[in-house]
N, C-alpha and C positions, 0 to 999 in steps of 0.2 A: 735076660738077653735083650741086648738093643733093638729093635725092630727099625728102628728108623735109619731111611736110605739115603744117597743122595741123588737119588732118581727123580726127585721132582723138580730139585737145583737142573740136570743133566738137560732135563724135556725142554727146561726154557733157555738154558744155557745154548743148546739148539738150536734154537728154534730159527736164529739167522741160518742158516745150512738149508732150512725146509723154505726157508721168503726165496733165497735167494735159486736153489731147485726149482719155484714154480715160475719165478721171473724168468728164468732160462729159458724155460720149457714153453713159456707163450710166445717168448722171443725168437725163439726155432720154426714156431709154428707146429710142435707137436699137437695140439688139441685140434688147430682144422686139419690135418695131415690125416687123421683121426673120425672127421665128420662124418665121412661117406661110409664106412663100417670099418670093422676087426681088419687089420693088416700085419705085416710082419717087423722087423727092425729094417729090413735092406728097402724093404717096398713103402717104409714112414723117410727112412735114407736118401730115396730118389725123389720122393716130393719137399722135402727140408731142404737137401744138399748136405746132410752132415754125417759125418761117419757114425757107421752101427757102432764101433766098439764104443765112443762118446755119448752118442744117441741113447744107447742102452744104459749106461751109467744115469742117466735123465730118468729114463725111464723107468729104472728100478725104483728108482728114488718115488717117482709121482705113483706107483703101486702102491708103495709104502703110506703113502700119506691119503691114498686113495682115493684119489685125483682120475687114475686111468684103471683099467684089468685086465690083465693076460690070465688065457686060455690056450697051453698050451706055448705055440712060438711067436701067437699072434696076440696084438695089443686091443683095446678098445677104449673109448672113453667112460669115463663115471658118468652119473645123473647128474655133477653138480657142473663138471668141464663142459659136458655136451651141451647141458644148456647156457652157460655162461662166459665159455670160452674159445669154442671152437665156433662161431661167427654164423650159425645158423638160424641168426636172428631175434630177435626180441631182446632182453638187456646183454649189453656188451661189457665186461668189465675188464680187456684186457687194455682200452686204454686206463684206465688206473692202475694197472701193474704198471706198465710202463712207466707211468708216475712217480711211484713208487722206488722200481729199479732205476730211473735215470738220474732225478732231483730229488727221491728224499730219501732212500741209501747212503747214498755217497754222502749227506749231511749229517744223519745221523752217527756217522764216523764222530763224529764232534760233539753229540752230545755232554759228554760230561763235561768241556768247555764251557758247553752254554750253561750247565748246572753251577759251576764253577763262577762264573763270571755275568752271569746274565746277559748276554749277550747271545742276540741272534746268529748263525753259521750260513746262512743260505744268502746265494744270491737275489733275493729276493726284491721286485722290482728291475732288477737286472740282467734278465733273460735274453740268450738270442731268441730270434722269429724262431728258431725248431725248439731250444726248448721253451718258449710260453707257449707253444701249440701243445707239447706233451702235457706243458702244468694244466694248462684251461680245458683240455680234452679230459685228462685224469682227474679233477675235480668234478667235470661235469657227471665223467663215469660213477665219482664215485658218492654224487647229489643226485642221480636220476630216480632214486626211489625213494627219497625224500620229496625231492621237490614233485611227484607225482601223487603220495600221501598228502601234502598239504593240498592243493589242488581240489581235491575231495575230501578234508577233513576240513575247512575251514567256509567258510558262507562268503564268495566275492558276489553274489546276485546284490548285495546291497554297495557294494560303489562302483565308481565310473569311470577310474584312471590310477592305475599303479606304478608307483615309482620302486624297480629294485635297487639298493644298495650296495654298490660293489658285487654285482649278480653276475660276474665272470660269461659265461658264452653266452649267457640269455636264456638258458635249458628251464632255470625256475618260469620267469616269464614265460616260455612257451606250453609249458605244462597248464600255468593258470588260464591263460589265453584258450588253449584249446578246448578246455572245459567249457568255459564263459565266455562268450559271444558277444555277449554287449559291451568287455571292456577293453579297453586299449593301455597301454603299458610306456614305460621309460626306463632303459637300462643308462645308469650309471655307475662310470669304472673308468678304470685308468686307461692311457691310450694303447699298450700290449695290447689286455686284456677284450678291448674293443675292436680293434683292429681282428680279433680272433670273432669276435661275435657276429661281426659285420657276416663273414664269409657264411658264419653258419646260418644266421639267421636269414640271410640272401636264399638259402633252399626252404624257406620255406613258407606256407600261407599267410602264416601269420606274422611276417616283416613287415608289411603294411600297416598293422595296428603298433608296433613297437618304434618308439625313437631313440637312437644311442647318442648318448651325452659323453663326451670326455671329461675327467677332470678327478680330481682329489678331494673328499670330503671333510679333509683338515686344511683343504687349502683354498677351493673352490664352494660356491653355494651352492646348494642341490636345486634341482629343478622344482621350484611349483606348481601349483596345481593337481597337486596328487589327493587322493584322500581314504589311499592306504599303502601302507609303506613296507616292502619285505627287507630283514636285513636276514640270508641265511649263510649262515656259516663262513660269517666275519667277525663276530664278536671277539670269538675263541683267539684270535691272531694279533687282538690289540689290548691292551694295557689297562688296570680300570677306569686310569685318568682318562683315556682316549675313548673306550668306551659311555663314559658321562657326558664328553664333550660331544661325542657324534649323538645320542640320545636328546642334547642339549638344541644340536642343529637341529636334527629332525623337525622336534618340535616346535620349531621357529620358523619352519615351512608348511608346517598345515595347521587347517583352521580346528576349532574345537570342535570335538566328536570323532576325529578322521582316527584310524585304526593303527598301531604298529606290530607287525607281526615278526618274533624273533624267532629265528628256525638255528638253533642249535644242538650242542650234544649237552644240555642241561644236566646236572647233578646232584645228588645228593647233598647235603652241607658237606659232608665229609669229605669228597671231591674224590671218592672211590667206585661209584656206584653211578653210571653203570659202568661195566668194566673196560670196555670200550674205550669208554671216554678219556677213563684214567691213563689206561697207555697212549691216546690222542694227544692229552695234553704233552708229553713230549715232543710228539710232533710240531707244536705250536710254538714250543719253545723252541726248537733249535733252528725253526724255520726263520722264526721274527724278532726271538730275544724277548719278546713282552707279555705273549697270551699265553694261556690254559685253557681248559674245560671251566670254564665257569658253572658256579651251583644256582638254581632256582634262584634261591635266597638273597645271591648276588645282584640280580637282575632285581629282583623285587626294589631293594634297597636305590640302584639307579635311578628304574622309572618315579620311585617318587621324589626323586630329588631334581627330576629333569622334568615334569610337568605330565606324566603319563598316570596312568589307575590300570593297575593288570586286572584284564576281564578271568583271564584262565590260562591253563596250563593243558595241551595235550598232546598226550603219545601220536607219535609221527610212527618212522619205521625204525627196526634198530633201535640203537643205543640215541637216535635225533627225536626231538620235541617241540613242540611247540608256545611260545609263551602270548599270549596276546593282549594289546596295553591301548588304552583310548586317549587321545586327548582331552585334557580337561584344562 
């Protein structure tokens, strides 16, 4: 007798049904409606504005996936919403849903396009002001424990001016900054993505030690004077050619010894592992038309053809790592 089902096909066949349930369900505001304790559908109804019999349909669904728990007619949050999505503080990741559900949903609709044709699907680059605020807020949400991991996994006590690459709101540099006292920082990135940085970084202490640079690093020269350089999770979005060539610049802006630290979702050779990564790299594709997850192996082979020696390789958080490369 056959044993075999097609229940594992169904789980992921799915699984858009459950993205799209949780994007709903943050976008309602079911999770903070939820913060203060157990409520009922009509009493989550009056602080949503959305009707029970809708509301409820949400709701079943985030039981299921166990997201929220009813006890009886009343609802509560899980361990993993209360702390992460209903807004009481400490990481926030419903701007990366929103990410998610506004700019990379509706693109993935195209993916097999972009498989088809290599060609990227997003607007990319071409954002109004509301959505580069969702993309730049939703990336940051969804680097903030990375860029918090490196932070404290890597040694900045030994230099004295970091340049980010393409470091979107500034979230990496502020992380390192707050650790480290003695150094000062440069954000460089496009004018979107700077214009979104400005605002953020304006709240906080540490804008005074940070300068933002406009420009494109295929088309403009990076700032000098650094003498250690983060590129995180931009690699994945550009091309190998492009990748060599920006590795190429780099190196043509600091002196021998200065550091490059690559904060990516690095892989296996196989480009399976970690699993993560491997369903990312569609995101990369259909965003830009040119990247993937890149393997270790990959990088090894750049830095030596760009003028770099990898010191080492480490675990970050998640499926992100770290690779780190000297000049020489």
């Amino acid at each position: 007798m056959n044993s075999v089902t097609p229940e594992p096909i169904m789980k992921i066949a799915m699984g858009f049904m459950a993205a799209k349930h949780l994007f709903t369900a943050s976008a309602i505001g079911l999770f903070e409606a939820l913060s203060d304790g157990p409520a009922s559908l009509e009493e989550i109804g009056q602080k949503t504005d959305v009707p029970p019999r809708t509301l409820g349909i949400i709701a079943a669904a985030m039981v299921s996936l166990g997201m929220i728990e009813r006890s009886g007619n009343r609802y509560q949050n899980g361990a993993a919403a209360a702390a992460f999505l209903a807004g009481a503080g400490g990481p926030d990741i419903r701007p990366m849903l929103r990410f998610w559900n506004h700019i990379s949903y509706p693109t993935w609709e195209k993916l097999e396009e972009a498989v088809r044709t290599g060609q990227g699907q997003a607007k990319f680059g071409g954002f109004s002001e509301q959505e580069q605020q969702i993309f730049s807020q939703g990336v940051e949400s969804f680097s903030a424990g990375t860029a918090a991991a490196l932070a404290k996994a890597y040694d900045f006590g030994r230099h004295q001016r970091v340049l980010d690459v393409g470091g979107g709101t500034g979230s990496f540099l502020l992380a390192i900054l707050q650790h480290h006292k003695n150094l000062t920082g440069t954000l460089f990135e496009l004018p979107g993505a700077c214009a979104v940085a400005r605002q953020r970084l304006a709240q906080t202490p540490e804008a005074s030690r940070i300068d933002v640079v406009e420009g494109s690093f295929f088309k403009d020269p990076l700032p000098g004077g650094h003498d250690v350089l983060v590129v995180a999770n931009t690699v994945h979005v550009l091309s190998v050619a492009h990748n060599i060539e920006l590795m190429k610049s780099m190196r043509g802006q600091v002196e021998k010894g200065a550091r490059l630290l690559l904060v990516d979702l690095w892989t296996d050779p196989t480009y399976a592992e970690p699993p993560a990564a491997s369903l990312m790299s569609g995101e990369f594709l259909v965003i830009s038309g040119e990247g993937q997850a890149y393997s270790e192996q990959d990088a090894d082979g750049w830095l030596q053809q760009t003028g770099w020696r990898k010191v080492e390789r480490k675990s970050l958080t998640g499926p992100a790592s770290l690779i780190v490369a000297e000049a020489v």
